[in-house]
N, C-alpha and C positions, 0 to 999 in steps of 0.2 A: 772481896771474895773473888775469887781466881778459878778460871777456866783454864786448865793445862793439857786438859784433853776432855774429847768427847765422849758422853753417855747424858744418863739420866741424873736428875739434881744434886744428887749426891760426890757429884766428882766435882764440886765445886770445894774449895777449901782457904783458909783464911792466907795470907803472905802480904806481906812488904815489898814495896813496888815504891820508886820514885816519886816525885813529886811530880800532878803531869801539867806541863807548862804550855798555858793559852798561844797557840799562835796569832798571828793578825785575822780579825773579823770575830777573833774566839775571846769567851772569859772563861777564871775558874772563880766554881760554885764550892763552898764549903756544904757538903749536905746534911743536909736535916733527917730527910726522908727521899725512898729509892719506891715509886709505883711498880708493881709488877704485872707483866703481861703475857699472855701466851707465845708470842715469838720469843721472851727471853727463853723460854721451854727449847723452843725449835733450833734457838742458837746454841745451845750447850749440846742440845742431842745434835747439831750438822744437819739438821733438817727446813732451815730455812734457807729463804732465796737468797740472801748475801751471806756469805760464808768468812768472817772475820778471822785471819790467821790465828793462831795460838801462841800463847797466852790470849787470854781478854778477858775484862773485868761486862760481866751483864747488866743489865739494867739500862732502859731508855725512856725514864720517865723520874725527873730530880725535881724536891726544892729545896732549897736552903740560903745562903746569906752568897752574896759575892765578895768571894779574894781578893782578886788579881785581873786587871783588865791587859787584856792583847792589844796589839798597836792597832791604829783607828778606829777603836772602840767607843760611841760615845752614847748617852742616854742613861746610860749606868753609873754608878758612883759603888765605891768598893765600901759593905756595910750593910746594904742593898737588899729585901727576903724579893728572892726571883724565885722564879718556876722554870722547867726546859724540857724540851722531846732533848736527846741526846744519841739516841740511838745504843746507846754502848758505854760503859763504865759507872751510871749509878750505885754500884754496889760497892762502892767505897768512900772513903771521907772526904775526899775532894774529888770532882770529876769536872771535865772542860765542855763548854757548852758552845755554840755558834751563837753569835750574839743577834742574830735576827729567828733564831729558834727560843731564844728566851725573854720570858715577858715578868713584869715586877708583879710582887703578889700584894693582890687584895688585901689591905687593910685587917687582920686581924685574922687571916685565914690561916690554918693550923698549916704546918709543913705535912703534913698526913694526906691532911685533905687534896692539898693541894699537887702532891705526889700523882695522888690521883687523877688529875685534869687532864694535864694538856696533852698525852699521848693519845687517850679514849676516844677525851671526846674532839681532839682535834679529827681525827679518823670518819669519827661519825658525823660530824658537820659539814668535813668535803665530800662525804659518800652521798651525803642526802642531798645537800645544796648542787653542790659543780657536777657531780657524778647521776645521783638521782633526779634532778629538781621536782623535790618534791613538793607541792602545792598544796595550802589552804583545805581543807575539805575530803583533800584521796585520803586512803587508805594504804597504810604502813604494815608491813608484817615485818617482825623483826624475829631468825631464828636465833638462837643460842642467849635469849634474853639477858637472862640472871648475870652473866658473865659482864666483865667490864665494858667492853666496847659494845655491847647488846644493850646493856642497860643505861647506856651514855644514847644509844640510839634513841630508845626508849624517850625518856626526858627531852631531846629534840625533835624528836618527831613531835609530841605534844605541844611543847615548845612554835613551832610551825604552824600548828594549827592543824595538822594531819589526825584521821582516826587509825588509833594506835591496835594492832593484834598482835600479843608476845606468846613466844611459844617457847615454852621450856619442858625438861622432863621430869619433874619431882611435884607435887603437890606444895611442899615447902615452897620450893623456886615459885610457882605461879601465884601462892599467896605475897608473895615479896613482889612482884610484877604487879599485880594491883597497888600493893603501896609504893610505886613508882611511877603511878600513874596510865598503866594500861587500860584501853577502855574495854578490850576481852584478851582473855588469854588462854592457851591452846596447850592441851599436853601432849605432847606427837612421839610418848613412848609408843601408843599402840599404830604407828602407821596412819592412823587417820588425819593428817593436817589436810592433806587435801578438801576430803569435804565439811573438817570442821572449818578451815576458810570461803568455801562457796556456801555454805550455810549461813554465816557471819558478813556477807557480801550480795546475798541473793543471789547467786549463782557468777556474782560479776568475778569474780579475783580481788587479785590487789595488786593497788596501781606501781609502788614500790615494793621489790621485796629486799630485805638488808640481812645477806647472807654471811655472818664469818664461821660457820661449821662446815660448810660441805656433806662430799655422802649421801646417806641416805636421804638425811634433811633438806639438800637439794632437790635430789631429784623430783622427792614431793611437792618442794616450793615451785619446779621449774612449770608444774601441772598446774598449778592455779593464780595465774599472771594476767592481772585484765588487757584485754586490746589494750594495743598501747604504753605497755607497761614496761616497765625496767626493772630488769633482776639485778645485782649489785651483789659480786664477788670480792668477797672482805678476805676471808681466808680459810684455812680449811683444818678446826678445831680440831675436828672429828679423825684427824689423820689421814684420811683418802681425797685422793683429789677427783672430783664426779666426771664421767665422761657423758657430753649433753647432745641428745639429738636435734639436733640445728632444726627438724621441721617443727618443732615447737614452737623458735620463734617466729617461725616461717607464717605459722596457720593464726596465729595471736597478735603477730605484728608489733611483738615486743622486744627490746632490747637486751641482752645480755652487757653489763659495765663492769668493767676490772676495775677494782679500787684498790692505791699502791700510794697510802699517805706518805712514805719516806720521799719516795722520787718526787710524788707534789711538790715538796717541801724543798728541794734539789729546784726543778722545774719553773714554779711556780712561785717563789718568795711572796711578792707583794699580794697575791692572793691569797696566801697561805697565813702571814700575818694580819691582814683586814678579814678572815674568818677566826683568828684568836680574839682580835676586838671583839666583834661579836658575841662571842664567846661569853668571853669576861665579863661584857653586860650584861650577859643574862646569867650567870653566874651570880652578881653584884646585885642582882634583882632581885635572886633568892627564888629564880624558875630552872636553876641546873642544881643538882645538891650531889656530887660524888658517895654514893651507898660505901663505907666502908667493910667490908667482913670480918679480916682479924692485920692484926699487926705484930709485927715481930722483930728481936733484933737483928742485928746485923750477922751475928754467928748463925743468927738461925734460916739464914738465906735459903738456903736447903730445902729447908721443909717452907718456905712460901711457896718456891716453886714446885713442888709437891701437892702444894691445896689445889693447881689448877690441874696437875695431872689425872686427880683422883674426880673432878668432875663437881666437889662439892662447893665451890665459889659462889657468893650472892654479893654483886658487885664487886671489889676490886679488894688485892690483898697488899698489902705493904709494907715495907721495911725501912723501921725508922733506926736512927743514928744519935738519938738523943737521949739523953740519960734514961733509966726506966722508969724514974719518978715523974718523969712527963707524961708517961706511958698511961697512967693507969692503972686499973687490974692487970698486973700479970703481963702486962706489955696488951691486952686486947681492949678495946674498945666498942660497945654496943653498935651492932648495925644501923645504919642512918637511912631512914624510909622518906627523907622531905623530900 
């Protein structure tokens, strides 16, 4: 599925394109299944921070089998079910991966599922650990829960041993935050997160908060941050970027932290992959469970990125490449609450 020019999902359209051939450090992935995320949004409309010439294939979250290894590729053998962040070209049958962006997949783990992982919750493990360090016992707010990278928050913050507050805005969404294991959760269509989190805290805040909406959502969060605390800029759902009055962190003594998983991953390799370990073991432990919403095929790119437009997302949406009798009903599959 082919970006040839900028708008909303629907300018995406199906073409023939080469074969894209791994350079050295690189494999190619036959794909299974393409995760989707809200930056692929932002890339099609030209509203994200890297700006990929045109043509370009979206999608930056793959699993499937490996092709083709690039020269001094080793750890992989061609056959392979891997998983990969990729940044750009999931939304085709083969796309090329950095071979220390990709890791083999879990014994038995569905290409669906696994579509799902490694962008999320790669995202929300360097937010909370390197970016946040969030500790044992604090208190976690996570806004824009339901949504992938929210809900990936969710499950590691638990994970950590943090007490979790998810905040979403549908009744539906907060029912599905409890079976993801929040210990409370916040409906902040009416403006009230603030003091339903000083209510929820005794008045204290919260010690992380793990922001990817922005907006309004912000500003509310930016009011109730305990001494000490780290606010943690993921990105900004909500389409506005907030402008923050610096004496807040002035008078609270807390941190405002940009978190930019691509460039980590550029930056920071060896750390980037010893939090994928991580990862995966608690994955393999059956303490991470990727919440699926709906799946779709590959012609239907479109309207995946359309479920996140319209705000109705409960976990993560996906696009598989595998026959439809893998699929299911109807190419969808039951939402997954472990």
């Amino acid at each position: 599925m082919l970006c040839r020019r900028l708008g909303p999902p629907q300018v995406l359209e199906p073409a023939e394109v080469p074969l894209p051939q791994p350079a050295a450090g690189q494999l190619r992935i036959r794909v299974e299944a393409c995760g989707i995320n809200f930056p692929d949004l932002l890339l099609v409309a030209g509203k994200y921070q890297d700006r990929p010439p045109l043509p370009f294939i979206p999608g930056g979250e793959v699993a499937g089998v490996v092709d083709q290894l690039g020269a001094g590729v080793d750890g992989f053998a061609v056959g392979q079910p891997v998983m990969a962040a990729t940044m750009l070209g999931g939304l085709a049958e083969y796309a090329v991966a950095r071979a220390r962006d990709t890791d083999l997949r879990p014994a038995g783990l569905a290409a669906e599922t696994a579509a799902a992982f490694p962008g999320v919750y790669g995202t929300a493990w360097h937010a909370l650990v390197q970016r946040g360090r969030l500790q044992p016992g604090e208190t976690l707010l996570v806004l824009g829960a339901a949504g992938g990278t929210g809900s990936a928050a969710v499950q590691i913050g638990r994970a950590l041993g943090a007490r979790v507050l998810a905040a979403a805005g549908s009744a539906e969404k907060l029912a599905f935050l409890r079976a993801q294991g929040a210990d409370a959760v916040i409906d902040y269509r009416d403006g009230g997160l603030r003091d339903a989190v000083k209510g929820l805290t005794g008045g204290r805040g919260a010690d992380v908060v793990f922001d990817p909406v922005g907006g309004a959502a912000f500003d509310q969060a930016s009011r109730c941050v305990a001494w000490n605390g780290r606010l943690l800029v993921v990105g900004f759902a909500s389409g506005t970027i907030p402008r923050f009055p610096v004496n807040l962190a002035l008078l609270k003594g807390y941190a405002v932290v940009g978190v930019y998983y691509g460039r980590f991953r550029d930056e920071q390799p060896a750390e980037a992959a010893a939090n994928m370990r991580a990862l995966l073991a608690l994955l393999e432990a059956g303490r991470l469970a990727p919440p699926i919403h709906r799946v779709f095929a590959l012609e239907n790119a479109a309207s995946a990125l359309a479920c996140l437009q319209d705000r109705s997302v409960m976990g993560k949406v996906v696009v598989s490449l595998r026959q439809p009798a893998a699929l299911g009903d109807g190419g969808r599959i039951a939402p997954l609450t472990g």
